[in-house]
Structures are given as structure tokens and as C-alpha cells.
C-alpha positions in Angstrom: 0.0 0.0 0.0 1.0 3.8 -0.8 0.2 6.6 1.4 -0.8 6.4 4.6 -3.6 4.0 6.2 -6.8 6.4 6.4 -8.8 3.8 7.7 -7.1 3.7 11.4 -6.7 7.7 11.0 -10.6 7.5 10.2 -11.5 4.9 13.6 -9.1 7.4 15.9 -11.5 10.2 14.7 -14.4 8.7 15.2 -13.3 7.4 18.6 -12.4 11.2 19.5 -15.9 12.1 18.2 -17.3 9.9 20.6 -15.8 10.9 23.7 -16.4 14.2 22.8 -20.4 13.1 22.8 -20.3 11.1 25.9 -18.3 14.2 27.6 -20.2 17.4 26.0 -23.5 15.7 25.1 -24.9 19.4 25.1 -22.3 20.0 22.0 -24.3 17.4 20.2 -27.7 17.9 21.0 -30.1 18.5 17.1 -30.6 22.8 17.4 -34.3 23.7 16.8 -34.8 25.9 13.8 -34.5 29.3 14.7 -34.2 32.6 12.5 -31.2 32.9 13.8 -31.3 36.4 15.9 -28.9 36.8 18.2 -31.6 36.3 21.2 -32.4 33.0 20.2 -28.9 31.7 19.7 -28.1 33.2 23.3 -31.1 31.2 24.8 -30.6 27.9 22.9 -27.0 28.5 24.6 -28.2 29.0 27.9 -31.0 26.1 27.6 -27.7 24.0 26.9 -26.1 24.8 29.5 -28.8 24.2 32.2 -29.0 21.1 31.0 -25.6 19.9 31.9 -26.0 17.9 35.6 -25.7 20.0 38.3 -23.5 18.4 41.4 -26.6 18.0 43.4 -28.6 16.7 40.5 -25.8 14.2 39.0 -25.2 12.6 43.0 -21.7 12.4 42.1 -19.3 14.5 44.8 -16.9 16.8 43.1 -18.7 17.7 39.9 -19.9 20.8 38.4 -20.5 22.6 35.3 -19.9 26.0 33.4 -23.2 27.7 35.0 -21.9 27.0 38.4 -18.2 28.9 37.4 -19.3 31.1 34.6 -18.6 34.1 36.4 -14.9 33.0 37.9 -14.1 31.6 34.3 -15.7 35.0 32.6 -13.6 36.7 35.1 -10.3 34.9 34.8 -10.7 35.1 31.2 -10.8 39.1 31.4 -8.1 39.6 33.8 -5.8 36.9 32.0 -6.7 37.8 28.7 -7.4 34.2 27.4 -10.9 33.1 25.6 -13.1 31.6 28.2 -14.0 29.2 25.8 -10.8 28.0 26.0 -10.9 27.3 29.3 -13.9 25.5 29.2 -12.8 23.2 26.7 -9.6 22.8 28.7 -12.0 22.0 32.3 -13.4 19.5 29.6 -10.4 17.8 28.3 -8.5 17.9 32.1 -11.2 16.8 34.2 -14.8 16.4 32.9 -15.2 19.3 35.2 -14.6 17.1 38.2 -13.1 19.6 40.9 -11.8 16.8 42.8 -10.1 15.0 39.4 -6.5 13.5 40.6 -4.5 12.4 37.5 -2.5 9.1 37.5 0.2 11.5 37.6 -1.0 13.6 40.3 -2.3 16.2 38.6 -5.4 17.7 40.5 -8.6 19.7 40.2 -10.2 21.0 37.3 -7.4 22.5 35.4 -5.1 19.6 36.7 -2.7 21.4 38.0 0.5 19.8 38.9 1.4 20.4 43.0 4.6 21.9 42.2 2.8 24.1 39.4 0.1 25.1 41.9 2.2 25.7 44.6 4.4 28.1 41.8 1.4 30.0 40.9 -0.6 30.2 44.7 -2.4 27.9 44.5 -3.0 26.8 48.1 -6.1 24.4 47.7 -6.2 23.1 44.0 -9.3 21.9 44.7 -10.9 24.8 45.2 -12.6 25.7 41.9 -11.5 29.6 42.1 -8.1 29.0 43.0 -7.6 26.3 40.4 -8.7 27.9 37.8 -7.4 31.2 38.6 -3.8 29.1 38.7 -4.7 27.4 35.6 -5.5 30.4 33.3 -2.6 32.4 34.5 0.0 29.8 33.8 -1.9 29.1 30.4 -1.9 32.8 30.0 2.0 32.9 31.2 2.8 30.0 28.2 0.7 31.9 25.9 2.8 35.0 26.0 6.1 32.8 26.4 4.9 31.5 22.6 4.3 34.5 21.5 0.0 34.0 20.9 0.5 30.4 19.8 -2.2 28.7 21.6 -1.4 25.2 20.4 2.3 25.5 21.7 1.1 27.0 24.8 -1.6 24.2 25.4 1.2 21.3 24.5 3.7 22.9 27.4 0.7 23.4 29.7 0.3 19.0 29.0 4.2 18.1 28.6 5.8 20.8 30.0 7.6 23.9 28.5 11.0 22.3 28.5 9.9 19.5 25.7 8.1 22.0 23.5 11.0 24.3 23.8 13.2 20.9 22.5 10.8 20.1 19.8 10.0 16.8 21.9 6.0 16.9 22.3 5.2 13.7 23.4 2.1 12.0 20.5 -0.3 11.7 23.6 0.5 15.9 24.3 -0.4 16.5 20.2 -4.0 14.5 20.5 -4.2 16.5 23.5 -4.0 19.9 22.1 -6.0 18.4 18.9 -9.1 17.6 21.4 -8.9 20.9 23.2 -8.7 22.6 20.1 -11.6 20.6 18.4 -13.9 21.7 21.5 -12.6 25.1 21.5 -13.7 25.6 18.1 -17.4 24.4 19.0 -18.0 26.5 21.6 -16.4 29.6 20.2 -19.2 28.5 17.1 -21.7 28.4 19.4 -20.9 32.0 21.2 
């Protein structure tokens, strides 16, 4: 065979595709037709986002949802100067939006922030939802401006680390990783 093998390229996709439904069914839900003014886009956004499970409402301890953190997202957004659908779809693709999410790696919280990261940017509980994310958008904020506005180099050193994007090393699982945010990102900014 020439070429590359499309066929596992085309199951990885559709394997990505499907997380992203099981993880932002809200994303995926059919739109009603509208006329498309800006007032009924902003409600069909807002009826989407009610219907993601509260933490009472999904009985499971530690998760939330962008209604519940809208305003310290909007607000870290603003002060860091990063898209707040950015964060979103990186509280997405770190934790599900599980505020007590610990990594395999130790990573914790929604951002996952590493403990020697959080403890770098203040972060004193990094499972407290403002603190987290506060740390979270700063440092993506701090690798943002370090890349000079390139969000996917940023987003692989925020995964890898700094010191392997600076060395051209970006680990495969790091690149699928920026891919997924990016793919999410793109949706909601879409939907805003």
C-alpha cells in the first residue's frame, strides 16, 4: 500500500468524536430551527447549558458545570486575557469538570494542575474551583505570552511541559491533547 492507512486515521477520529459526545453531550444535541437572531442563539446557549447535571442533580461528589463557574471563568478570562471558551474546553479535556479530578500522575482539580505548578502559581487548595482555575488560566496565560500568541504550543507545554516543547520533543499523547482541546474550542467559540 502507498500513502498512509486512512482507515485507522478515520477509527481514531471517530473514537475522538465519541468521547467528545459522551463528555459534552450538550455540544451534540439536534438545534431547533430558529431565524437565527442573536436572542435566540443566546437562549438555545443557555438552555444547553442548564441542562448539563448539576452536582446535586448528578449525586456524584466533586462535579460541576460552566453555569456554576461562569462568572470565575468570565472573570479569569478578562483579567488573563485568554478566551473563556478556552478554558472550558480545557476543564473538559483535564477533568470532565470534576473539581476533585486527581491524574494518574498527580495532577489535581479541574485544570489539573501539577502540586509543584500550583504551589508556583498560589495555589494553596487546587481543589478549590476559584483557585484552580485562577492558577490554571494564568499559567496558560504565562505559556501563551512565552509563545508569542501560539495557543497550540502553549496548550502542549501546559500537557508536557515547556522544557519538551522548547526541545521540539511533544510527546504523541501531548499532540492529541492539544487536537481535542482545540476541536472543543472551536465548537464553543461556534456556538458563542
Amino acid at each position: 500500500m502507498v500513502g498512509p492507512n486512512y482507515t485507522n486515521i478515520s477509527r481514531v477520529l471517530s473514537r475522538i468524536e465519541e468521547i467528545n459526545r459522551q463528555m459534552t453531550p450538550e455540544l451534540f444535541q439536534p438545534q431547533p430551527q430558529t431565524n437565527n437572531r442573536f436572542i435566540d442563539v443566546m437562549n438555545d446557549v443557555t438552555r444547553a447549558n442548564n441542562n448539563i447535571p448539576s452536582r446535586s442533580a448528578a449525586g456524584v461528589t466533586g462535579r460541576t458545570n460552566y453555569t456554576e463557574l461562569k462568572d470565575i471563568i468570565d472573570s479569569c478570562a478578562e483579567k488573563y486575557n485568554i478566551d473563556s471558551e478556552l478554558i472550558r474546553a480545557m476543564i473538559q479535556v483535564e477533568s470532565g469538570w470534576d473539581t476533585g479530578a486527581v491524574s494518574n500522575k498527580g495532577a489535581q482539580g479541574l485544570m489539573q494542575l501539577m502540586p509543584r505548578t500550583a504551589a508556583m502559581l498560589g495555589v494553596n487548595n487546587p481543589f478549590d474551583p476559584a483557585q484552580n482555575i485562577e492558577g490554571g488560566v494564568r499559567y496558560i496565560s504565562d505559556l501563551t505570552d512565552k509563545y508569542r500568541g501560539d495557543i497550540e504550543k502553549a496548550l502542549a507545554a501546559y500537557n508536557a511541559g515547556p522544557t519538551r516543547v522548547d526541545s521540539g520533543n511533544i510527546p504523541e499523547v501531548s499532540k492529541r491533547y492539544v487536537k481535542n482541546i482545540m476541536s472543543i474550542y472551536r465548537r464553543l467559540r461556534e456556538m458563542s
